[in-house]
C-alpha positions in Angstrom: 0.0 0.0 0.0 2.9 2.3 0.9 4.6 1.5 -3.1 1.1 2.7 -4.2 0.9 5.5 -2.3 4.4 6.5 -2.9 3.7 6.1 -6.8 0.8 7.8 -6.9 2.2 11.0 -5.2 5.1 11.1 -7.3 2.8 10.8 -10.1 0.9 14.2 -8.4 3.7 15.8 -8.2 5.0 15.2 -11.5 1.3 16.3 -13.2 1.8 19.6 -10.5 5.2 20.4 -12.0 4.1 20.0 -15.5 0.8 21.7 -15.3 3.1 24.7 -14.2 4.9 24.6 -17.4 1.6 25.4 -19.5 1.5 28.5 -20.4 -0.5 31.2 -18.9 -0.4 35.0 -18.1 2.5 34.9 -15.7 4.6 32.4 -17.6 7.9 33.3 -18.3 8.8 36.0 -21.0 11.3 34.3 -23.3 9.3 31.2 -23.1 6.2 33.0 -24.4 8.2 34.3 -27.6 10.1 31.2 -28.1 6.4 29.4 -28.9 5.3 32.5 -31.1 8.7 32.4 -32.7 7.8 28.0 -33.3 3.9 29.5 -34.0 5.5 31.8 -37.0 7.5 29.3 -38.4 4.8 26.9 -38.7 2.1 29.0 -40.2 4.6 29.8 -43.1 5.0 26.4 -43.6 1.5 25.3 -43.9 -0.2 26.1 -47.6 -3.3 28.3 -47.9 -5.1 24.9 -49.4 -4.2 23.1 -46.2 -7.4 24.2 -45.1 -8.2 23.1 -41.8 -4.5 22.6 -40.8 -4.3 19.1 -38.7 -0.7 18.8 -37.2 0.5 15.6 -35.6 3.1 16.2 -33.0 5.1 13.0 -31.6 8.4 12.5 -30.9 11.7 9.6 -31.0 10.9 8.3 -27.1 8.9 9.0 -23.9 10.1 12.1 -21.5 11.2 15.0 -24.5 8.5 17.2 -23.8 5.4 16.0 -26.2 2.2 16.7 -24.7 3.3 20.1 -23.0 4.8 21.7 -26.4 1.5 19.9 -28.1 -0.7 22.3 -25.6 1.7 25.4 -25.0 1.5 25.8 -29.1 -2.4 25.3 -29.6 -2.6 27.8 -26.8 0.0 29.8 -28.7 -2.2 29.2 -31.8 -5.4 30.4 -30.3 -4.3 33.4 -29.0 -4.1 34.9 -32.6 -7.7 34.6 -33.0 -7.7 31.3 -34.8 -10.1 28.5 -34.3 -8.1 26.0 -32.2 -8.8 22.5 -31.5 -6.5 20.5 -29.4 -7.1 16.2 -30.2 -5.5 13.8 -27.5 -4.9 10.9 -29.5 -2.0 9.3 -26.8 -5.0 6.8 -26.7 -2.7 4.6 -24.6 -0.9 6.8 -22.0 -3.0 10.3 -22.4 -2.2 12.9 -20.4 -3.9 16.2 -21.9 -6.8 16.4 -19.8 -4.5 15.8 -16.8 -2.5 19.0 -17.6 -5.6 21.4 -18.4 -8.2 20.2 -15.6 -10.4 18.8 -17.4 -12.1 15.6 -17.7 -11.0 12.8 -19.9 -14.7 10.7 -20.4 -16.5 11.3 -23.8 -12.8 11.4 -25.9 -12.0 10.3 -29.3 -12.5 6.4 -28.9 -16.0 7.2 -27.8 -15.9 8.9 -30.8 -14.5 6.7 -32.8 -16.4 3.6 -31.1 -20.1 5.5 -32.3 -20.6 6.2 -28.6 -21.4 9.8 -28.9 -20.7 12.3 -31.3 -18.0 15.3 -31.8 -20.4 18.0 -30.5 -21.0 16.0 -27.4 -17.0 15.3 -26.7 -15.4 18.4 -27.6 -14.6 20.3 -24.6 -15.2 24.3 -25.4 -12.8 27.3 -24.8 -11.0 25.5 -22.4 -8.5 28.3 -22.5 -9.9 31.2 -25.1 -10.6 29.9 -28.6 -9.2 26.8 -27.6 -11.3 23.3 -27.6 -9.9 20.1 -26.7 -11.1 17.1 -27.7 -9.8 14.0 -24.8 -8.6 10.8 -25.8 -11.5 9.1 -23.9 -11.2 5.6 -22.9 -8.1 4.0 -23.3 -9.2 0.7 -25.9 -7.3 -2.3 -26.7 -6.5 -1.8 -30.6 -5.5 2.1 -30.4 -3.4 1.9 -33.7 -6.1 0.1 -35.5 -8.8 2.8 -34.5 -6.1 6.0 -35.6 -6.2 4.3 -39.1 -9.5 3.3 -39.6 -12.2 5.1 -42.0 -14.0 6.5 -38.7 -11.1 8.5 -37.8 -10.4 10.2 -41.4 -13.9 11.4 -40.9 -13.3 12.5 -37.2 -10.6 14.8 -38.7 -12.4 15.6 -41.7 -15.1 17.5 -39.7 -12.7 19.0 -37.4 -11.3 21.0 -40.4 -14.9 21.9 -41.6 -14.8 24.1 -38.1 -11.5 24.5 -37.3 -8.7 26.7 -38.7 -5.8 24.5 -36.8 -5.9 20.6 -35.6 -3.3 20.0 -33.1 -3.0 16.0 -32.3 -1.0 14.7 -30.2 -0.1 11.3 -30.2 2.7 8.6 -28.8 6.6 8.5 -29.2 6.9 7.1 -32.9 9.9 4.8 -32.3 7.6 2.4 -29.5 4.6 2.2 -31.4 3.2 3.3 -34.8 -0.2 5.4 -33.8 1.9 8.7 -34.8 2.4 7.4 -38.0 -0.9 5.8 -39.2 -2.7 9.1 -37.6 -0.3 11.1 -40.2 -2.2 9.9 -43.1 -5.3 11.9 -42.1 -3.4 14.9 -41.5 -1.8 17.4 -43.2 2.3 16.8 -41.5 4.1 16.3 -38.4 6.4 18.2 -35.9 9.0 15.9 -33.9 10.2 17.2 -30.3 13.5 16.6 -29.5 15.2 17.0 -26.2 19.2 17.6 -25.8 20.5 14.9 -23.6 17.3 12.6 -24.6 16.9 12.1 -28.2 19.7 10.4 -30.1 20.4 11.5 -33.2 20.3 7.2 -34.2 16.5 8.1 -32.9 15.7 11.0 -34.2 16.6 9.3 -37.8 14.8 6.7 -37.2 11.9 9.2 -36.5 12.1 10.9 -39.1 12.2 7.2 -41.9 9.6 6.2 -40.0 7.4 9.7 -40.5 8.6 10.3 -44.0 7.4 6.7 -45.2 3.9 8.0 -44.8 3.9 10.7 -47.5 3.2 13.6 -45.6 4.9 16.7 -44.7 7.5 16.7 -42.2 6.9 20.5 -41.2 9.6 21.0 -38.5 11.8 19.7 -35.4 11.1 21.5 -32.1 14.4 21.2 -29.9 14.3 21.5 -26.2 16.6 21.7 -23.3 19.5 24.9 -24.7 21.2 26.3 -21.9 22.5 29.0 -23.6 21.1 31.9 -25.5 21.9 31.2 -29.1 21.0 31.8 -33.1 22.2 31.2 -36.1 21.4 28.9 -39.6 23.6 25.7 -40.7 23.5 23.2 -42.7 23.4 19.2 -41.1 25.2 16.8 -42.1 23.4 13.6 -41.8 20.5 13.9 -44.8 17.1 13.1 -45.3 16.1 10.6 -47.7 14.7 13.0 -49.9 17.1 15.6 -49.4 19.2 17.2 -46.6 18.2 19.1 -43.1 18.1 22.8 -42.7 18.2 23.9 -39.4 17.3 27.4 -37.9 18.3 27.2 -34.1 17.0 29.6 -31.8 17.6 29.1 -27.7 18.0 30.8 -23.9 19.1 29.7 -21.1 15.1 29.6 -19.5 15.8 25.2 -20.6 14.5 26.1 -23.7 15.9 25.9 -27.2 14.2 26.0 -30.1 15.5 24.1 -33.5 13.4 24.4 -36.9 14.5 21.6 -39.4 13.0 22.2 -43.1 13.1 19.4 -45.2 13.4 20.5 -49.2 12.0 18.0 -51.4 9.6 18.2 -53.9 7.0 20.4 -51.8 9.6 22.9 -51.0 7.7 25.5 -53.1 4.7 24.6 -50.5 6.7 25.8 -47.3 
């Protein structure tokens, strides 16, 4: 009982720490312009026909600072104005509803499983123009229910009343939910964190992601410790071209890294 108990306050206190790191009027400066300097970049990579822009964010591994980017830049998002929806599809280890304060019941499985509908599930102005869709239930064949025909629909309809999609979903290298979700949406944004990701992982991310035919808009990377800016050229290469990196980082433990990929769709960023 004591192991549980210890757990589950370490779990507390781990949820406390992170809901502190979502952004909100007394957050720190530079982290505030680092996410509109990320929200910029992104927007300018997205096409005007990409109408209803739905983003998949995932990363290499567990613990590089997923879900909390995922939320701190659909809050980012929102604040312009934009119509903002946030979609929790970690089906297997969600977390999103933890870090806002809201409930997770009535999420996309439900959805997805014909138990109620999207008006029903969505969660309004959780923070201003911001809705957030939960993962719901957690089922037994999550990857299976990201690719299925239901899902494309889910997404579909978002974009009918939504000017930006934000879905979050698992670490790409432990399970392939990221990946089938991708082929609903419009491209994908990999966290990174210095002294986490591996660059062997972050290749492997970035096979795995570009194998699904969809825009690989960008690589967010955390963790700088020192203020610092400047472009460069990387030398390990995509398989349809090479890296581009625009680095941009303070010593608040942020440090933000914008990889372009140029390919075919270049003319599209």
């Amino acid at each position: 009982m004591k192991l549980f108990e210890k757990k589950q306050k370490r779990l507390h206190d781990d949820s406390q720490a992170t809901m502190q790191r979502i952004l909100n009027k007394d957050s720190n400066f530079a982290v505030v312009e680092t996410y509109k300097a990320m929200r910029t970049n992104i927007m300018f990579s997205m096409t005007k026909k990409d109408h209803g822009r739905a983003i998949v964010v995932t990363s290499s591994t567990p613990g590089e600072g997923k879900t909390t980017t995922t939320i701190n830049l659909a809050i980012t998002f929102a604040q312009t104005g934009a119509r903002v929806i946030l979609v929790d599809c970690d089906l297997r280890k969600s977390r999103t509803h933890r870090y806002l304060g809201i409930e997770k019941d009535n999420g996309v499985t439900n959805i997805l499983c014909g138990f109620t509908t999207v008006e029903k599930a969505v969660k309004k102005n959780v923070r201003e123009n911001l809705d957030v869709l939960t993962a719901g239930e957690i089922p037994p064949n999550p990857a299976e229910l990201l690719q299925s025909e239901e899902f494309e629909k889910l997404i579909n309809e978002l974009k009918q009343n939504y000017d930006y999609i934000f879905v979050d979903t698992p670490p790409v290298t432990v399970v392939t939910d990221a990946a089938v979700a991708m082929k609903a949406c419009s491209g994908a944004i990999v966290i990174a964190r210095r002294d986490v990701t591996t660059f062997e992982l972050l290749d492997e991310t970035m096979e795995i992601l570009m194998n699904t035919g969809k825009k690989i808009i960008g690589v967010a990377l955390l963790g700088g410790e020192e203020a610092k800016k400047g472009y460069g050229y990387y030398k390990k290469g995509y398989k349809n071209g090479y890296k581009y990196g625009y680095k941009y980082g303070y010593k608040y433990d942020y440090r933000y890294d914008y990889r372009y990929q140029e390919d075919d769709d270049a003319e599209d960023a």
